[in-house]
C-alpha positions as CSV (number, residue, x, y, z in Angstrom):
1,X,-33.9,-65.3,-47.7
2,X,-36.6,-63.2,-46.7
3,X,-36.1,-62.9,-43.4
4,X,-32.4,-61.8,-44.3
5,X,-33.3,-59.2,-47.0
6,X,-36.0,-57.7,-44.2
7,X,-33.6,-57.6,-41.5
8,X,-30.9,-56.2,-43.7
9,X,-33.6,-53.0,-44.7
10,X,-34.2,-52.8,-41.0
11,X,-30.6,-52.7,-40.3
12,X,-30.1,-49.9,-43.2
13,X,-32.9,-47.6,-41.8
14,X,-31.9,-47.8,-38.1
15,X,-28.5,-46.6,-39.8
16,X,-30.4,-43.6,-41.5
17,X,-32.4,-42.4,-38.2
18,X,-29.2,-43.0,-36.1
19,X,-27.1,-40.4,-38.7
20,X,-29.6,-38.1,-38.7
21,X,-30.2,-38.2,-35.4
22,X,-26.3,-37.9,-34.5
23,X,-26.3,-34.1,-37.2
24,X,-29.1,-32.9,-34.9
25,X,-27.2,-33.0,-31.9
26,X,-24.4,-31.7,-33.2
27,X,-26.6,-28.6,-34.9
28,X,-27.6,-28.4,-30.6
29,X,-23.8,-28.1,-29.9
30,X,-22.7,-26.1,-32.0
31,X,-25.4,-23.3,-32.1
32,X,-28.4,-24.4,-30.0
33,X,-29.7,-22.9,-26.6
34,X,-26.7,-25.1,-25.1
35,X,-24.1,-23.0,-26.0
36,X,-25.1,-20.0,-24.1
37,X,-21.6,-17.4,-23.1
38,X,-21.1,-17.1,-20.2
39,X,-22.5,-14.1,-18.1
40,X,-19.1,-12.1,-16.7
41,X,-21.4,-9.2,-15.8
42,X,-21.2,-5.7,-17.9
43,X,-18.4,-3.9,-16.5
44,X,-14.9,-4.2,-18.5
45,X,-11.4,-4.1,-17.3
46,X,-7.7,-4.6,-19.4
47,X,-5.5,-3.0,-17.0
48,X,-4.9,-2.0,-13.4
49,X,-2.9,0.4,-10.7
50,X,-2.1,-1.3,-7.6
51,X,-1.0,1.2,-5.1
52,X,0.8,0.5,-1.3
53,X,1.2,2.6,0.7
54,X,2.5,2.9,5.0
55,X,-0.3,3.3,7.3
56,X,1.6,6.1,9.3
57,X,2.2,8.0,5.8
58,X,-1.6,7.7,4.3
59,X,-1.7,9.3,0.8
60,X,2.0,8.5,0.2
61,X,2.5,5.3,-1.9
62,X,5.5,3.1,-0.9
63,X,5.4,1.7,-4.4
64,X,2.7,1.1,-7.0
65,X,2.3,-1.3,-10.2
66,X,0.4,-0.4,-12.9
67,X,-0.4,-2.4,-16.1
68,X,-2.8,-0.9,-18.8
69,X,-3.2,2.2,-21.1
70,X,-3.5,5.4,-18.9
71,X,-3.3,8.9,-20.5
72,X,-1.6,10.7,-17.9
73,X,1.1,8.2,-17.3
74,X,3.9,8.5,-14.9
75,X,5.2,5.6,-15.1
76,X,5.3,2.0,-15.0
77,X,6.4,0.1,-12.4
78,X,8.1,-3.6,-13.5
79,X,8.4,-4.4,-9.8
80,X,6.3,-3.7,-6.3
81,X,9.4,-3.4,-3.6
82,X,8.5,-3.4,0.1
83,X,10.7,-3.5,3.1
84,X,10.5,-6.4,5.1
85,X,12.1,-6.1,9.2
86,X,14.5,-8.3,10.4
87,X,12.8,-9.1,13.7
88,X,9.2,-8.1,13.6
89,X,6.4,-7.8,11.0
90,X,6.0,-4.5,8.3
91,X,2.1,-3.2,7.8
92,X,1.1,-1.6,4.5
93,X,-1.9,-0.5,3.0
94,X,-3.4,-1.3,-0.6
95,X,-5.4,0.1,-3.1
96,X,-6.6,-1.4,-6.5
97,X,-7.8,0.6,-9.0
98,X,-9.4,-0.6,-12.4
99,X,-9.3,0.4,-15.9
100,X,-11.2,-0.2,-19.3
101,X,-8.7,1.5,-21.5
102,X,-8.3,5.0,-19.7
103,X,-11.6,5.0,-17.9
104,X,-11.3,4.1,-14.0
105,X,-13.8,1.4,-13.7
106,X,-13.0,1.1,-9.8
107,X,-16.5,2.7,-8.6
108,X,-18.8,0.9,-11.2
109,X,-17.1,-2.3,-9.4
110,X,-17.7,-0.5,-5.9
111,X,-20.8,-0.1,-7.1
112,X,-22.3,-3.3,-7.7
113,X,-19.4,-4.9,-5.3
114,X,-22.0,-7.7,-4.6
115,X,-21.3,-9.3,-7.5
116,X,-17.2,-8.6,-7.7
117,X,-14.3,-9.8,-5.6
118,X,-10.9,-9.3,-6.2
119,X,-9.2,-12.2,-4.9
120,X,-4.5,-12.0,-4.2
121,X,-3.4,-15.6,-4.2
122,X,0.0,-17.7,-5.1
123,X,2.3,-15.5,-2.6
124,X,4.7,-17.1,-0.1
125,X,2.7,-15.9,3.4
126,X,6.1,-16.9,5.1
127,X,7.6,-13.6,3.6
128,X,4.3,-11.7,2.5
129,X,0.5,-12.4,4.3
130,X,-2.8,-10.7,2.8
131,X,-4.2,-9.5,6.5
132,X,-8.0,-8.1,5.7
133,X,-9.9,-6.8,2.7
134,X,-12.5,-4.7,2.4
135,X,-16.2,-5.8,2.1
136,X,-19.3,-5.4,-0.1
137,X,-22.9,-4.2,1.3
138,X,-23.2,-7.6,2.4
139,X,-20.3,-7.8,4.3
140,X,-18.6,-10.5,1.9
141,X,-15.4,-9.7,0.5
142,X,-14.5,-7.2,-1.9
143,X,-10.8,-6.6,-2.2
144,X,-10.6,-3.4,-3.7
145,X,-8.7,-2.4,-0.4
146,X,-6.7,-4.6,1.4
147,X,-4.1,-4.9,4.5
148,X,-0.9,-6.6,4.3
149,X,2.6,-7.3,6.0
150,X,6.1,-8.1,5.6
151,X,6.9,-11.0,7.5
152,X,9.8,-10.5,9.9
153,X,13.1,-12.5,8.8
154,X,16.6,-12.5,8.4
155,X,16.4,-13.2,4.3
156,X,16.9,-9.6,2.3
157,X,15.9,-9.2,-1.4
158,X,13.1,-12.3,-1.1
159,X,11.8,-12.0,-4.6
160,X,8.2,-13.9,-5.7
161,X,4.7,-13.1,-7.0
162,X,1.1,-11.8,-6.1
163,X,-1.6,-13.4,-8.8
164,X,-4.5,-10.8,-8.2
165,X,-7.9,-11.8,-9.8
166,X,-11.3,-10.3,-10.5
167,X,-14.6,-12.7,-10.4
168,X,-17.5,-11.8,-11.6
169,X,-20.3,-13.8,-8.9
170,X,-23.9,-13.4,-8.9
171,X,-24.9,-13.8,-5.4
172,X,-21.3,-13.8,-4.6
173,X,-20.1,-16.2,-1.4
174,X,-17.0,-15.0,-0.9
175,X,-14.8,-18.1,-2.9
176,X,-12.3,-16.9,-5.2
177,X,-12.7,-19.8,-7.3
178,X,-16.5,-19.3,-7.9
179,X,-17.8,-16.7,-10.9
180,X,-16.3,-15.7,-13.9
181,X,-12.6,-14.5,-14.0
182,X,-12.9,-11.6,-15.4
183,X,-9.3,-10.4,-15.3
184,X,-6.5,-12.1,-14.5
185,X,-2.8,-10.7,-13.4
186,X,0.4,-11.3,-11.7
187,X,2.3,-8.5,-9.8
188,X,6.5,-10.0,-8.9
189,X,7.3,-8.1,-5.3
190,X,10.9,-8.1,-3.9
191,X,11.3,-7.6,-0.2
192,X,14.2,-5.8,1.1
């Protein structure tokens, strides 16, 4: 009976040491060094003017987007529209700018562009294609301006999206799926 009543105290205080042991690594979950945020760098952004404009035309935007709160607003744009030839393929040129709240954030990003990329992504490239972007002083992408084309076909008022991203990578290589996403938005486009 002995060897019952020992083995049934040994049984009990394994029990003990496993429960306590089980609260201290939850106590390391929930506020030990493992829970450490992220790092998405210092530099803010909630909203965003994409401008295009025609290469022959510099200066004049074909159409813009803009999503965020701007104090001199002229307007927002639910839509970027682009003319797409029948028969041969339509350049344009684009700008990004970013905000936090009304303050242009765009040369903080320039700035320390080796650890930002703006990455365009989930467009049809049959009807729209992302040609070049700009780079950083390492000569690895930056995005903040960008080349693009209409695709040349017969199909008028092709409708779709551009999802346009900002990563925050330290030591960036150029991946858009690498870093911390530090803004995240989708622009519809209708070709005409």
């Amino acid at each position: 009976m002995s060897i019952f009543k020992t083995f049934a105290k040994l049984s009990l205080a394994s029990l003990v040491l496993m429960s306590f042991s089980c609260e201290k690594e939850e106590e390391k979950k929930i506020g030990g060094d493992n829970d450490q945020p992220l790092d998405s760098g210092d530099i803010k952004v909630d909203g965003y003017w994409f401008i295009i404009e025609n290469p022959s035309n510099p200066g004049q935007p074909v159409d813009t987007f803009k999503y965020g709160s701007f104090e001199t607003e002229t307007a927002n744009y639910d839509t970027i529209r682009l003319e797409r030839e029948i028969n041969s393929d339509k350049d344009f040129n684009a700008f990004i700018r970013f905000y936090d709240g009304s303050n242009d954030v765009t040369q903080q990003i320039r700035n320390r562009g080796y650890d930002y990329i703006v990455c365009y992504r989930d467009m049809d490239t049959d009807e729209l294609r992302l040609n070049d972007r700009d780079l950083d002083v390492n000569d690895k992408i930056l995005g903040l301006e960008s080349e693009w084309s209409t695709v040349g076909g017969i199909d008028q008022n092709v409708v779709g999206t551009v999802r346009i991203t900002l990563n925050y990578q330290v030591n960036k290589e150029s991946l858009c799926d690498a870093g911390v996403r530090i803004f995240n938005a989708t622009v519809p486009y209708k070709l005409y």
